[in-house]
N, CA and C of each residue as an Amber inpcrd file, in Angstrom:
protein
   291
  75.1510000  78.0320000 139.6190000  74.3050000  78.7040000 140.5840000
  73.2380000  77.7320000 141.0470000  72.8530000  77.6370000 142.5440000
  72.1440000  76.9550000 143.0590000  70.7730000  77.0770000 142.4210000
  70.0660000  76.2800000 141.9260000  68.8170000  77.0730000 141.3680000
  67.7310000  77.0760000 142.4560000  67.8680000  76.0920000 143.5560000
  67.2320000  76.1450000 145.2630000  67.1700000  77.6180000 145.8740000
  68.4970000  78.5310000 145.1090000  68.3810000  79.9080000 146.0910000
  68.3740000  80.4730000 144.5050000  68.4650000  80.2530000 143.3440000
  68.2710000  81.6040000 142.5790000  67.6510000  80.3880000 140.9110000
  66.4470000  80.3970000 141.2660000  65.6390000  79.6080000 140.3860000
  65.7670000  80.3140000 138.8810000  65.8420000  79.8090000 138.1400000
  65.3230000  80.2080000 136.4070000  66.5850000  80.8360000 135.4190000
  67.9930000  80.7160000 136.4410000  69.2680000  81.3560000 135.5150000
  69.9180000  79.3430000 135.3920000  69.7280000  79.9140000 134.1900000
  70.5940000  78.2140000 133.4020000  72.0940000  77.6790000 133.5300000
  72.6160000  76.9370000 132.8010000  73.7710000  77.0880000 133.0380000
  74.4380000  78.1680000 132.2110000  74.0700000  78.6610000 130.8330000
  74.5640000  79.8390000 129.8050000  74.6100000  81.1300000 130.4130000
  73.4660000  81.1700000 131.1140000  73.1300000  82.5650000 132.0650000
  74.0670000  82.6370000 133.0780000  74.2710000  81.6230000 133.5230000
  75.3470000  81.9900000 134.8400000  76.6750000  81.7000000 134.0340000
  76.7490000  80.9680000 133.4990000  78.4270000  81.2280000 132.9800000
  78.5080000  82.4780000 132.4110000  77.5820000  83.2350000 131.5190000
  77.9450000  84.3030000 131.1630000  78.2080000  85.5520000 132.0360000
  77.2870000  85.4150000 133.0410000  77.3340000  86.5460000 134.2660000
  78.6170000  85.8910000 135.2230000  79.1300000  84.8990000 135.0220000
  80.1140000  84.5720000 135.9790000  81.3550000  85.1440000 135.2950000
  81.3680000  84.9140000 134.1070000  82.2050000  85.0480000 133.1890000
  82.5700000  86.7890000 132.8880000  81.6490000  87.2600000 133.0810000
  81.7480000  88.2740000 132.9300000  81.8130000  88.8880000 134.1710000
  81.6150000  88.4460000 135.6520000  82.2810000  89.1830000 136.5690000
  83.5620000  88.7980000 137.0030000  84.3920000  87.6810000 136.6010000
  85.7800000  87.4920000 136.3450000  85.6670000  86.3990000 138.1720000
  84.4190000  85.7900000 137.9800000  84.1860000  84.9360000 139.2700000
  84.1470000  83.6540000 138.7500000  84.5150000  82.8630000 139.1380000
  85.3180000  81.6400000 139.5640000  83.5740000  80.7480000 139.7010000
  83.2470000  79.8710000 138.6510000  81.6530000  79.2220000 139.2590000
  82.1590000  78.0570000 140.4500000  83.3950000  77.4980000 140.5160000
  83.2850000  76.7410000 141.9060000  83.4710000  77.2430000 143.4990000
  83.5650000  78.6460000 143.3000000  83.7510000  79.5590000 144.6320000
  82.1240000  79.3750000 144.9670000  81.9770000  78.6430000 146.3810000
  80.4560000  78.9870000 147.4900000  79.8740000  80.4420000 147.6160000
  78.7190000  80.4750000 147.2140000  78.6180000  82.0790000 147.1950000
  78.5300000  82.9150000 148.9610000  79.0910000  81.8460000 149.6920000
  79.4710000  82.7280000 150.8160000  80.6130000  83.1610000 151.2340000
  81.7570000  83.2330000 150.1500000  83.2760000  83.1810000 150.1630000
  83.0990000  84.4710000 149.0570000  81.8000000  85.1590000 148.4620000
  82.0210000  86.3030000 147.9700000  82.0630000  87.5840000 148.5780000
  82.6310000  88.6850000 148.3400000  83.0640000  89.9170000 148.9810000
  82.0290000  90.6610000 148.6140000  81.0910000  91.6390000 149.7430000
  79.9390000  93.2310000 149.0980000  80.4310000  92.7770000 147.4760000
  81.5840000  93.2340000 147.2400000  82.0790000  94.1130000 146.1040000
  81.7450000  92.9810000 144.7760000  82.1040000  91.8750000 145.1320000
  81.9320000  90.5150000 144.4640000  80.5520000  90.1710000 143.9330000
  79.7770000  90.2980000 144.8600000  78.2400000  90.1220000 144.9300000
  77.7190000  90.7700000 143.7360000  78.3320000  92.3460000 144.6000000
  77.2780000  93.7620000 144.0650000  77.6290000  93.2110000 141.9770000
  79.1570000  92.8540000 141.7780000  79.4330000  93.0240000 140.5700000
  78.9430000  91.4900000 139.6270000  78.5010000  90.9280000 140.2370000
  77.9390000  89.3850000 139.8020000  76.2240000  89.9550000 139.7560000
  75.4790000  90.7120000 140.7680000  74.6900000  91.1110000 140.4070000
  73.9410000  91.9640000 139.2140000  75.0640000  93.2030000 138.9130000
  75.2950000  93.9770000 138.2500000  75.3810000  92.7660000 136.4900000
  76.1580000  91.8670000 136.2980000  76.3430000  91.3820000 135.3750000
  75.1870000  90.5210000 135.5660000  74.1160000  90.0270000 135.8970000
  73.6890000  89.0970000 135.7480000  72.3990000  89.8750000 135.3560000
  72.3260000  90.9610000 136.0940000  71.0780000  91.3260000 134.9730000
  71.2240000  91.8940000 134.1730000  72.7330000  92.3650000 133.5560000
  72.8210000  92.7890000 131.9520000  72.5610000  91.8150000 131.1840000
  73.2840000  90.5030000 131.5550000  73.1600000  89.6630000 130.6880000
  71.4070000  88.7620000 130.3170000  70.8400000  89.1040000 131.6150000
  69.4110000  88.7590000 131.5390000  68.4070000  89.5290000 130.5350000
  69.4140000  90.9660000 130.5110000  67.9490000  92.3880000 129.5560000
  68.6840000  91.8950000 128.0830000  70.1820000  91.5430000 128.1710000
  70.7700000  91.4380000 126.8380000  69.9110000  90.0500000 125.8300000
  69.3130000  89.5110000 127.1610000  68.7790000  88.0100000 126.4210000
  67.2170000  88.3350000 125.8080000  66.5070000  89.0830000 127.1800000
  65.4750000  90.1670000 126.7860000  65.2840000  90.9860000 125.6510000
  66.0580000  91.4750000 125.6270000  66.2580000  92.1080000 123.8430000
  66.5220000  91.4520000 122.8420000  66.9970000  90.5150000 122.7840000
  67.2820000  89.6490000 121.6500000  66.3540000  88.3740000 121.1260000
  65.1330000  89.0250000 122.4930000  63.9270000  87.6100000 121.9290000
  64.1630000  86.5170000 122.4670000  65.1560000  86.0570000 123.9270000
  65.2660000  85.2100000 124.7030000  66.4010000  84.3100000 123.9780000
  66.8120000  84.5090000 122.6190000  67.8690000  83.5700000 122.4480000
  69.0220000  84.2900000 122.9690000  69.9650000  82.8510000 123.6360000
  70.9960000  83.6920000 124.0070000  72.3540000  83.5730000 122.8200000
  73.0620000  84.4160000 122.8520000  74.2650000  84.9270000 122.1620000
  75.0410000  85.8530000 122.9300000  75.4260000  85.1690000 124.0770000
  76.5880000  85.8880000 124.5510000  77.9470000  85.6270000 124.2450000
  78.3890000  86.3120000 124.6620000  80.9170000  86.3810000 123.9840000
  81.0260000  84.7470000 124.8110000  80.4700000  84.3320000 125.3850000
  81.0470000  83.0510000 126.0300000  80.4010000  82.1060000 125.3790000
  79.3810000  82.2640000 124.4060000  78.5800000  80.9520000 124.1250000
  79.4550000  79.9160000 123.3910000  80.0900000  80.6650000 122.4030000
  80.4570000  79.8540000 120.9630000  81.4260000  79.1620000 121.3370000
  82.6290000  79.7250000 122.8690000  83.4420000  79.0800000 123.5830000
  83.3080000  77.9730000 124.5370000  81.9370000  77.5710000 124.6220000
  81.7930000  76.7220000 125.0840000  81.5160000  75.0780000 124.6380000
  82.6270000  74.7840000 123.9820000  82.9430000  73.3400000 123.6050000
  84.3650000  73.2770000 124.0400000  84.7530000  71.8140000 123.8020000
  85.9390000  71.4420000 124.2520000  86.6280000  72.0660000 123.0520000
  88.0520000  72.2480000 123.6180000  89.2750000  73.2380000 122.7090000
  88.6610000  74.7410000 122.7270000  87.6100000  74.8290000 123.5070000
  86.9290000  76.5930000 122.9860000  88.4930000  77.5840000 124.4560000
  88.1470000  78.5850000 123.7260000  88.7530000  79.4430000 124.4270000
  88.3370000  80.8590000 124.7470000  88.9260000  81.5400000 125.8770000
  88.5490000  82.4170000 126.3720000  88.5310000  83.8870000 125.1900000
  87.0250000  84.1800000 124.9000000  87.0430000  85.3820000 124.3090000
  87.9280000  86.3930000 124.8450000  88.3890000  86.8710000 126.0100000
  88.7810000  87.4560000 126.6150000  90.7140000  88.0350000 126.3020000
  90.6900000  86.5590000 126.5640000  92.1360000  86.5230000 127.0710000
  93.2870000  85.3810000 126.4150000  92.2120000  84.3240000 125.5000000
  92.5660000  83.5550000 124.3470000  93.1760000  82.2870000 125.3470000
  92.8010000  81.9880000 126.7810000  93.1790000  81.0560000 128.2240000
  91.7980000  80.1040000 127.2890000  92.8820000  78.7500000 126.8470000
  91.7910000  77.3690000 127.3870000  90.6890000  77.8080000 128.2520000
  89.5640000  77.0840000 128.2050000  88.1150000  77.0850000 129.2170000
  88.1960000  75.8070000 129.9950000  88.0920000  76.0900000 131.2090000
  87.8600000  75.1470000 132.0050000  86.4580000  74.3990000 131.9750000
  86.3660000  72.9210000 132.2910000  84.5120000  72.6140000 132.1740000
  84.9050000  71.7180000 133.0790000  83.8970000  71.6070000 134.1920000
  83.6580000  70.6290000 135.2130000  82.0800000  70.7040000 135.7770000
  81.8960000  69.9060000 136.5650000  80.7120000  70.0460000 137.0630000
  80.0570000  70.0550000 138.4230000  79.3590000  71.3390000 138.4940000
  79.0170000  72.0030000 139.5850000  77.8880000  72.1460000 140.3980000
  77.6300000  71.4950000 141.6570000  76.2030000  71.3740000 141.5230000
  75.2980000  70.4630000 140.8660000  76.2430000  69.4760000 139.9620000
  75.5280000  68.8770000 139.1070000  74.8740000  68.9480000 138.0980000
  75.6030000  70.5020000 137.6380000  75.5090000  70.7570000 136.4120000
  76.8610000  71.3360000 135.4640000  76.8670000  71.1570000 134.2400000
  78.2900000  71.8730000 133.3230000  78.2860000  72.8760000 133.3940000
  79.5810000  73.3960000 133.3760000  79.6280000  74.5110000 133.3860000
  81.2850000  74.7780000 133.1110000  81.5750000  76.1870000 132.1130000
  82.9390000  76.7280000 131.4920000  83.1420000  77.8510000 131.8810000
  84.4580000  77.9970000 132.2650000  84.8150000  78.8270000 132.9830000
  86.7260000  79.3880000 132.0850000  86.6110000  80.4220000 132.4470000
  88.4720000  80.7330000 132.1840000  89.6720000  81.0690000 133.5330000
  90.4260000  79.8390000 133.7060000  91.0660000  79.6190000 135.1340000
  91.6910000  80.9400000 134.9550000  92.4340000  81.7370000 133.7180000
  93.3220000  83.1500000 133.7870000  92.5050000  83.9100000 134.9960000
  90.9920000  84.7700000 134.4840000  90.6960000  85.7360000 135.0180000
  89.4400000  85.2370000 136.0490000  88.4230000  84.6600000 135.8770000
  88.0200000  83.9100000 137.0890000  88.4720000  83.6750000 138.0770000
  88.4450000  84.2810000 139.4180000  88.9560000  83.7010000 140.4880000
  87.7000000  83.5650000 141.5020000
C-alpha cells in the first residue's frame, strides 16, 4: 500500500488485510471493483482493532507465514514475496487475485 495515499499501515498490516481480502498486493488500487474496495476496507480495519486489542503487537494467521518456505494458512499454497512499491511483501498466488 502506497503510504503517500494511506500513511501508517506497514507492510504486516497490509499483507494481512490483503490477505485476508483474497486481493492480490501487486493489483493498482485503481483496477479494484466498489465490491473489492468496500471488502479490503472492511478487513483492514478488523485487522487494525485486532492489533488494538492486543496492545499493538501484531499476531495475525499470516505473520508466522511469512518467511521463505512459509505457507498459506489458508489453503497450505507456497507464499509468494516480491517487492512492491519498494517494499516486501507475501502474498498467496491460489486465492489472491
Amino acid at each position: 500500500m502506497d503510504q503517500a495515499r494511506l500513511a501508517g499501515v506497514g507492510n504486516l498490516i497490509a499483507d494481512e488485510a490483503l490477505w485476508k481480502a483474497g486481493l492480490d498486493p501487486r493489483r493498482p488500487a485503481s483496477s479494484l471493483t466498489t465490491a473489492e474496495t468496500r471488502r479490503l476496507h472492511r478487513h483492514l480495519r478488523a485487522v487494525v482493532s485486532d492489533l488494538l486489542e492486543r496492545g499493538g503487537s501484531h499476531l495475525g494467521d499470516l505473520l508466522a507465514a511469512r518467511v521463505p518456505g512459509g505457507r498459506c494458512p489458508r489453503d497450505g499454497e507456497p507464499l509468494a514475496r516480491d517487492q512492491v512499491g519498494g517494499r516486501t511483501t507475501w502474498w498467496c498466488p491460489r486465492h489472491q487475485r
